[in-house]
C-alpha positions in Angstrom: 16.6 -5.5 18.3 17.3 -9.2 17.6 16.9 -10.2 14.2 13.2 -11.9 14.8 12.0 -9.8 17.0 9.6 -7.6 15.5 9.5 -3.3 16.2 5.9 -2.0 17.1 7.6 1.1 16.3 7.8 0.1 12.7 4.3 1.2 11.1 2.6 2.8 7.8 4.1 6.5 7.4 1.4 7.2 4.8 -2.4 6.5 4.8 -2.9 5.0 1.9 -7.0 4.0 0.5 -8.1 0.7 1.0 -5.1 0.6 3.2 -5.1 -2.4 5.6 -4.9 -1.1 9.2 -8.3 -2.1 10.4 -8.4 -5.3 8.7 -4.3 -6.5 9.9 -6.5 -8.5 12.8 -8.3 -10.7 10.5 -5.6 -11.3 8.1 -3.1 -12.5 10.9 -5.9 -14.9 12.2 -6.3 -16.8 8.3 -2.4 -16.6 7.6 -0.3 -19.7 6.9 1.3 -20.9 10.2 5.1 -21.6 8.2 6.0 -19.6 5.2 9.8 -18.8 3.6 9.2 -15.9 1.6 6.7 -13.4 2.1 5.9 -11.8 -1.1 3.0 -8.2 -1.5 2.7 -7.4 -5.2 -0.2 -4.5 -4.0 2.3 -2.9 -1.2 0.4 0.5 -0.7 0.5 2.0 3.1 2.3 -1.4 4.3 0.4 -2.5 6.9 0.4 -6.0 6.9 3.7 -6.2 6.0 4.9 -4.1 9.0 2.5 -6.0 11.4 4.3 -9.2 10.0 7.7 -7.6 9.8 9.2 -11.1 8.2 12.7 -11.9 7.7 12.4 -12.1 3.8 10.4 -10.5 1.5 9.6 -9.3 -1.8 7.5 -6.2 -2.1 6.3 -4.6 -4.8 3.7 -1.5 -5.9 3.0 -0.2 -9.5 2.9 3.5 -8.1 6.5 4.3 -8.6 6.3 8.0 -6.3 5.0 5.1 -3.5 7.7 3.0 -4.0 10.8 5.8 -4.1 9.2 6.6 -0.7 9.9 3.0 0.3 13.3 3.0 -1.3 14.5 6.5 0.3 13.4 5.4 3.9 15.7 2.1 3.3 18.6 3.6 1.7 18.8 7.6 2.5 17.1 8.1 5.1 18.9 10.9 7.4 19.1 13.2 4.5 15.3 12.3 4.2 14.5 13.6 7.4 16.4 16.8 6.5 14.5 17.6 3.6 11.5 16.9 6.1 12.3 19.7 8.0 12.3 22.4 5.4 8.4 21.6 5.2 5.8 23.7 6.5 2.1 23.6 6.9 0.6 26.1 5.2 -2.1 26.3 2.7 0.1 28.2 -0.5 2.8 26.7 0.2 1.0 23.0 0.4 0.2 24.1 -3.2 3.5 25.3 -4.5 4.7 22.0 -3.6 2.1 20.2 -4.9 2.4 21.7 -8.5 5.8 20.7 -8.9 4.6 17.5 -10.5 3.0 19.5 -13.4 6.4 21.5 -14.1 8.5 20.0 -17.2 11.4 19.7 -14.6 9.6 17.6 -11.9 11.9 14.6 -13.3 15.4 16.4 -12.5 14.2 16.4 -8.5 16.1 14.2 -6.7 14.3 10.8 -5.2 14.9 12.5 -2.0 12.9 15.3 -2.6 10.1 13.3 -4.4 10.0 11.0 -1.4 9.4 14.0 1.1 6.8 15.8 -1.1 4.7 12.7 -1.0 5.1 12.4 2.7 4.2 16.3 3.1 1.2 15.8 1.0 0.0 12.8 2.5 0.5 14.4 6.2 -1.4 18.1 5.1 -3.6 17.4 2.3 -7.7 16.5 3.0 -8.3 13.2 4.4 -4.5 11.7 4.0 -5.9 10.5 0.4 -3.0 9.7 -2.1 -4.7 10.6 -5.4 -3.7 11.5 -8.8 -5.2 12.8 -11.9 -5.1 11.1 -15.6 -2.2 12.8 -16.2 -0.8 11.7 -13.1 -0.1 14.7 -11.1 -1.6 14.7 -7.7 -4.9 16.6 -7.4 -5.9 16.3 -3.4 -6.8 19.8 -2.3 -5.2 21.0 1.3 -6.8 19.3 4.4 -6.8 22.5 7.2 -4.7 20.7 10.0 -4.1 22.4 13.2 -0.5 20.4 13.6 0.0 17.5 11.3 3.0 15.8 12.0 5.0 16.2 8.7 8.1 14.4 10.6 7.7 11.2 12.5 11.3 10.7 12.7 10.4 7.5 15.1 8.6 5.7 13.1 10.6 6.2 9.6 13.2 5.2 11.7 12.0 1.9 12.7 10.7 1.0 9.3 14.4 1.9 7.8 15.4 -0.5 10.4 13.5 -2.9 9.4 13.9 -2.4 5.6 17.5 -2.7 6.0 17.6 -5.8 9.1 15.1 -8.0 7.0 16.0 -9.4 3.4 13.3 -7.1 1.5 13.7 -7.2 -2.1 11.4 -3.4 -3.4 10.0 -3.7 -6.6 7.9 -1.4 -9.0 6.2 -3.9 -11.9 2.8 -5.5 -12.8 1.9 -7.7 -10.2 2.1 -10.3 -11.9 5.7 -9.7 -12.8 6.3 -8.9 -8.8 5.8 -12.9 -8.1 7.3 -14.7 -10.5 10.0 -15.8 -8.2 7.8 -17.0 -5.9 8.0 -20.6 -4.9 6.2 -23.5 -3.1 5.5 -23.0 0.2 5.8 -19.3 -0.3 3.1 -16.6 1.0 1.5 -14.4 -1.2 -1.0 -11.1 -0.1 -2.6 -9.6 -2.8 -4.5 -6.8 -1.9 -5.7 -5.2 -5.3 -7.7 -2.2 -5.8 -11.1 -3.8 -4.7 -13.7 -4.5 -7.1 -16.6 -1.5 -7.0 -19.7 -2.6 -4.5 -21.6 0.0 -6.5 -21.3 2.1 -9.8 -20.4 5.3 -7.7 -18.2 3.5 -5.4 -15.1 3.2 -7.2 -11.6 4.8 -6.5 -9.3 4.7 -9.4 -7.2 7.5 -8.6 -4.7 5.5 -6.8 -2.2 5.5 -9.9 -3.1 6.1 -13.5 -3.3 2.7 -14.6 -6.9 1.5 -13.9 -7.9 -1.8 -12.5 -11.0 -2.9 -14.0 -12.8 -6.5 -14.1 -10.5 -7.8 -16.8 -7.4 -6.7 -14.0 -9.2 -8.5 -11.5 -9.4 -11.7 -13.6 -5.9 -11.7 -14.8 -5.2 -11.6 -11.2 -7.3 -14.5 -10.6 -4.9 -16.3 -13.4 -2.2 -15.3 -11.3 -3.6 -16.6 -8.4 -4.5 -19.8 -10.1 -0.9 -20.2 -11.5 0.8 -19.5 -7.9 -1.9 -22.6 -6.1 -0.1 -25.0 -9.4 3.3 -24.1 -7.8 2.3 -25.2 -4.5 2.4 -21.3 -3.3 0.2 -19.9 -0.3 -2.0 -17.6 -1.0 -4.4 -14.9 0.2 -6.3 -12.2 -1.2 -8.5 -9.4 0.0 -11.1 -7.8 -1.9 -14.7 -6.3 -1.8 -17.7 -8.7 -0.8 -18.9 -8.5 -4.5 -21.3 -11.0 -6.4 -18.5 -10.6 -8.9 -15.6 -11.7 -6.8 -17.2 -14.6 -4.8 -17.8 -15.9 -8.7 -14.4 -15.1 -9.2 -13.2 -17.4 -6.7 -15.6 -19.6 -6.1 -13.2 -22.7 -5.8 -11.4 -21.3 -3.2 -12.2 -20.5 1.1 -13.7 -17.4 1.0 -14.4 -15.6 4.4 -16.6 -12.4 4.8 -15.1 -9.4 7.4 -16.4 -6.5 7.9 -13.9 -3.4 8.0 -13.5 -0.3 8.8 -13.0 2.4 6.0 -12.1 5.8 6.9 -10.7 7.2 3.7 -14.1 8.6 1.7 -14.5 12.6 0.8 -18.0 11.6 1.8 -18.3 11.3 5.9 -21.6 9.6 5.9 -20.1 6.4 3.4 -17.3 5.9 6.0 -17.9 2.8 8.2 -17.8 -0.6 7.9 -17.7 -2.4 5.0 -18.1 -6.4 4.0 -14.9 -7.6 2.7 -13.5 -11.0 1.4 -10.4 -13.0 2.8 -10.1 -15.4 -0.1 -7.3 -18.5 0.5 -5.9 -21.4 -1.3 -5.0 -23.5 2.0 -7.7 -23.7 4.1 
């Protein structure tokens, strides 16, 4: 693989909420045309960033089990796939692993073994959700799968590729924190946890630190501060009354996406969201 050419082989190996799959056509259409760095301070499932695949890049989540995942698939990533094997799709044995974040020795596990206990989760547990509790431990139940493939050794091989080809820089701080580097003529995705379109709607067991309206203004500081440095940016979030007053100076465009992560069937479908940019 030349060093610009980019691997289709190289996708998300976790479903991550609000992950960015079905909208990845609508951000490439609004993207800057030249960019140097590309930085994601909301990295998640990675789909835009493997779509993209750039040459440099600074990526960054607050979910610290999500980004040892990242990290193992760069930087160990045969013995990764050998712990991988040992797993096995069964319904006690989905929850034996799954309790080992409640027992006191959870942090003497090696990265290695964190990284593929989140993958087994994520492959076997109901509706490929990543969620935790308020402690922190993950509370998905088992999802029933005939043959869920625990072990996509082409595809984490691709991404490690990629992870080590590119210049990625993998971070685990605040967002803000994640772009402070960032300079003019950079490009910037945040994709936040997404303002609520309803009281009932919202999903805040993606990590344990919630992301309420005061987040999403300090983000819109952020993102205020980065268009002063002469940065690029774009932003997804919900089609909210509250967002589009949030950033109502800037090009907002409505999309409709496809969600498919929701326990409840019947909400899954298409949603409005809003492509928000500072160059347009």
């Amino acid at each position: 693989m030349s060093q610009n050419k980019r691997s289709p082989l190289a996708k998300p190996f976790l479903k991550w909420a609000g992950g960015k799959r079905q909208l990845v056509k609508d951000l490439i259409q609004y993207m800057p045309k030249k960019y140097t760095t590309y930085y994601e301070p909301f990295l998640g499932g990675g789909a835009f960033l493997l779509e993209l695949q750039p040459q440099k890049a600074v990526v960054n989540d607050t979910n610290s089990e999500l980004i040892n995942c990242y990290s193992v698939v760069k930087n160990a990533l045969n013995e990764l796939i050998e712990e991988l094997k040992q797993y096995k799709n069964d319904e006690d044995y989905y929850y034996e692993v799954r309790q080992w974040d409640r027992e006191k020795d959870y942090t003497l596990r090696t990265s290695i073994e964190k990284a593929a206990r989140i993958i087994f989760l994520n492959k076997t547990c109901y509706n490929g959700l990543f969620r935790v509790n308020s402690q922190g431990q993950f509370n998905v139940p088992y999802g029933r799968y005939k043959k869920p493939n625990i072990l996509d050794e082409t595809v984490l091989k691709a991404v490690s590729l990629y992870l080590n080809k590119a210049d990625i820089k993998i971070l685990n701080k605040d967002f803000a924190e994640a772009v402070k580097t960032a300079n003019k003529n950079d490009f910037i995705y945040f994709d936040p946890p997404y303002d609520p379109v309803s009281n009932t709607a919202s999903f805040t067991g993606y990590d344990m630190n919630g992301f309420d309206r005061n987040q999403q203004k300090r983000l819109k500081e952020v993102v205020d501060d980065l268009t002063n440095r002469g940065c690029q940016v774009m932003l997804s979030n919900s089609y909210t009354d509250f967002i589009l007053d949030l950033y109502q100076e800037y090009k907002c465009v409505k999309v409709a996406a496809k969600r498919a992560i929701n326990s409840n069937a019947s909400k899954r479908g298409k949603v409005d969201e809003v492509i928000v940019m500072n160059y347009y």
